[in-house]
C-alpha positions as CSV (number, residue, x, y, z in Angstrom):
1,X,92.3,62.3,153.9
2,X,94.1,65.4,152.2
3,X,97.0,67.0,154.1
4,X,98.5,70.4,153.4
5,X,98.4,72.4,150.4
6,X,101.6,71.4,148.0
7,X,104.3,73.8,147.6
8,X,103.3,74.1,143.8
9,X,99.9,75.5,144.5
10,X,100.6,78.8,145.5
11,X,103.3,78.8,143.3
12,X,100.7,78.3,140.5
13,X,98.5,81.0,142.1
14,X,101.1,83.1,142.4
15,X,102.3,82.8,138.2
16,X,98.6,83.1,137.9
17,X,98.1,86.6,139.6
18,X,101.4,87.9,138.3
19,X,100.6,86.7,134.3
20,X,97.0,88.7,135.0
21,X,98.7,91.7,136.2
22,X,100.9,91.7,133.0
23,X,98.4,91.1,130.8
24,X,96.3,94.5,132.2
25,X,99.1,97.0,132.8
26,X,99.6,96.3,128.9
27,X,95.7,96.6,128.7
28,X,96.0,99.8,130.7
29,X,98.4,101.2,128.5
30,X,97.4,100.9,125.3
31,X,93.9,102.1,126.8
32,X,95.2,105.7,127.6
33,X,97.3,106.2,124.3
34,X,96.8,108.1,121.7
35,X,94.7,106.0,118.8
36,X,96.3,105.7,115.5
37,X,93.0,105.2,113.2
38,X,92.6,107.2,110.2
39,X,89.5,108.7,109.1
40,X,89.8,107.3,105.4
41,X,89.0,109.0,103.0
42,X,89.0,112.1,104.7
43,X,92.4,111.8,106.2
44,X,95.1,110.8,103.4
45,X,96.9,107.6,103.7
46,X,100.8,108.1,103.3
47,X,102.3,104.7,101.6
48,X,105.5,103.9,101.2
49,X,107.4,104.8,98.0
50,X,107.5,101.9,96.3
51,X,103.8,101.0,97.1
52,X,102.4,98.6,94.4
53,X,99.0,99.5,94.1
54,X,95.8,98.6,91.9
55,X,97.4,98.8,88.5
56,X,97.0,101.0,85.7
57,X,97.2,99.6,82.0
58,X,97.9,101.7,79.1
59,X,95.2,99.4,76.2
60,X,97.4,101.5,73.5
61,X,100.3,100.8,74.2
62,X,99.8,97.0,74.1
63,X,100.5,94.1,72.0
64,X,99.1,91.3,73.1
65,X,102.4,90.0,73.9
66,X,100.8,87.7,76.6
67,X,104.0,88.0,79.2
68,X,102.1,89.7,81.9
69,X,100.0,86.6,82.1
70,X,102.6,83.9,81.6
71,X,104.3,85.7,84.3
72,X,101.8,86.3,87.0
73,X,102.5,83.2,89.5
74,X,98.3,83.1,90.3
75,X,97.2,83.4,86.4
76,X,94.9,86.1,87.3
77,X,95.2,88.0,84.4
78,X,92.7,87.1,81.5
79,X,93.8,88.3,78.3
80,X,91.8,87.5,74.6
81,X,93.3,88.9,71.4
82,X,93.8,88.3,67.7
83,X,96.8,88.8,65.7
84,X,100.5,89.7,66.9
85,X,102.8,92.6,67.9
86,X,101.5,95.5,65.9
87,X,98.9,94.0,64.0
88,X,97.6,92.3,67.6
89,X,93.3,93.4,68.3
90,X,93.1,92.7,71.8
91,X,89.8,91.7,73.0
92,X,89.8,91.2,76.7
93,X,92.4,92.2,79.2
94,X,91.6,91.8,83.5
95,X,92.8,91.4,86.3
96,X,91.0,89.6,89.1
97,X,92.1,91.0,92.3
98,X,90.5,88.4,94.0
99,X,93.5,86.6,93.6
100,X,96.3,88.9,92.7
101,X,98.9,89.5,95.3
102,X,100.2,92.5,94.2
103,X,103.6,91.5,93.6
104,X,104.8,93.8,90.1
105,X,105.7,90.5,88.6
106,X,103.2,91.4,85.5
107,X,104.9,94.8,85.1
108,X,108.7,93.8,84.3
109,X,108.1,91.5,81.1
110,X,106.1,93.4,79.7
111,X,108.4,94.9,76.5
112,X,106.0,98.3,75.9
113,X,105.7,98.8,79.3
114,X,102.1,99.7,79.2
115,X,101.0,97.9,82.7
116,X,102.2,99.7,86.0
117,X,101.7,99.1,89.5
118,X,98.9,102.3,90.5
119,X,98.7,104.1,93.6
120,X,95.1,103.7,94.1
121,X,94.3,100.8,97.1
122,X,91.0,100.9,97.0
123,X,88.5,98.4,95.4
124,X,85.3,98.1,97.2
125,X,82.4,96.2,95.6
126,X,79.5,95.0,96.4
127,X,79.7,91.4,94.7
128,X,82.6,89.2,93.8
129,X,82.4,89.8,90.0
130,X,83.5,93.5,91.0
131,X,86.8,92.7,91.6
132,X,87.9,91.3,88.5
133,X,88.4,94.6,86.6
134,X,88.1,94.4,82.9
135,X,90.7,97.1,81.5
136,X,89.6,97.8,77.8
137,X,85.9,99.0,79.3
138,X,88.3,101.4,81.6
139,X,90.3,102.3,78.7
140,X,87.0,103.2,76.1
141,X,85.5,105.4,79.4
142,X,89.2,107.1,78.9
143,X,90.6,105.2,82.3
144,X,93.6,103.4,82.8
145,X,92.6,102.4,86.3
146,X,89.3,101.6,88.2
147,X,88.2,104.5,90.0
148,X,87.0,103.3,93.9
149,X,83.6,103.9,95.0
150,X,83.6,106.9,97.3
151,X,85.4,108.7,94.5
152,X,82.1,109.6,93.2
153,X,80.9,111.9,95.8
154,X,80.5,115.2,94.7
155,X,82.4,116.5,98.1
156,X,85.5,115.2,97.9
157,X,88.9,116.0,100.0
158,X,91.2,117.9,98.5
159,X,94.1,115.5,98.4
160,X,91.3,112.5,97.0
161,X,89.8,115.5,94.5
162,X,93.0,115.6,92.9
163,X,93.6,111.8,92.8
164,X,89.8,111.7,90.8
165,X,91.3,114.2,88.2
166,X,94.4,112.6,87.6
167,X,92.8,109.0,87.3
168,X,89.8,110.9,84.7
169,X,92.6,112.9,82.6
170,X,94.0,109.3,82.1
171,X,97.2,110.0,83.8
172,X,99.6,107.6,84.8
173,X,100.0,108.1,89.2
174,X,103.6,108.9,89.5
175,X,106.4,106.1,90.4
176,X,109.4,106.2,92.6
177,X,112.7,105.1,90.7
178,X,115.4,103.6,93.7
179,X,117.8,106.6,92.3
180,X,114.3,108.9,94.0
181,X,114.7,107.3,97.5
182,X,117.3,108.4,100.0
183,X,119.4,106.0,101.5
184,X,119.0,105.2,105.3
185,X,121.9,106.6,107.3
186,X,123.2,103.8,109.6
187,X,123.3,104.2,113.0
188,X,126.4,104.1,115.2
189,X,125.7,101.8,118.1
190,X,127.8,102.3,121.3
């Protein structure tokens, strides 16, 4: 024999109904609002910057000082070489970006300064071998940096058409010093 409904039952209906409602005026929101999706590449993505980006290694410059890779915390920099400082042949130098994290740690050892964090985000391949980039095959094509994909379509955007020249001239992308960014004015709260 059951007698009346507890107390707590409707009280659990009611949360019920009330938590649904939530949940869809959120749903109803968001469903009316503007989207935010960019139509990459077409559209140019603004980053921040300070934006660490696919790097960009100057073979030249180097001396096979072996820094960058005693100071990359996931040893994803392979590097193969002969000799020392100015006498150094370097044989092998990549990155597999597989397991970097992006984190500049490689770029502040380094005594010649001839790694730097790019501006270029974009790595698509089609196996897993294509991520680990293997810099002195860039650098006897006259690259410092891997150049993505879609880069080599013929009709390009104007903002991505200049990126492809810069990155086939060789030229390092342009960095942001802290002395370059403004400070943030505080705000007076009430």
């Amino acid at each position: 024999m059951s007698g009346p409904p507890r107390i707590g039952y409707f009280a659990d209906i009611f949360q019920t109904v009330k938590s649904l409602a939530v949940g869809m005026s959120i749903t109803l929101r968001y469903c009316f609002s503007r989207t935010v999706t960019i139509q990459y590449p077409e559209q140019k993505i603004d980053f921040a910057p300070r934006y660490r980006g696919i790097h960009e290694f100057e073979a030249d410059k180097c001396i096979a000082c072996d820094l960058c890779a005693k100071a990359c915390p996931v040893d994803c920099i392979y590097i193969d070489y002969s000799g020392r400082g100015k006498n150094a042949k370097l044989h092998r130098f990549a990155i597999d970006y597989s397991k970097c994290m992006f984190c500049a740690l490689c770029t502040e050892p380094c005594p010649t300064e001839c790694i730097h964090m790019g501006r270029l985000h974009d790595l698509s391949g089609y196996t897993r071998e294509d991520t680990v980039v293997e810099f002195l095959e860039l650098h006897e094509k006259g690259l410092r940096t891997p150049m993505p994909l879609w880069m080599h379509k013929k009709d390009l955007p104007a903002w991505a058409a200049e990126e492809k020249a810069r990155v086939e001239r060789g030229e390092l992308a342009p960095t942001v010093s802290d002395a370059d960014i403004k400070p943030v004015q505080a705000v007076k709260r009430r």
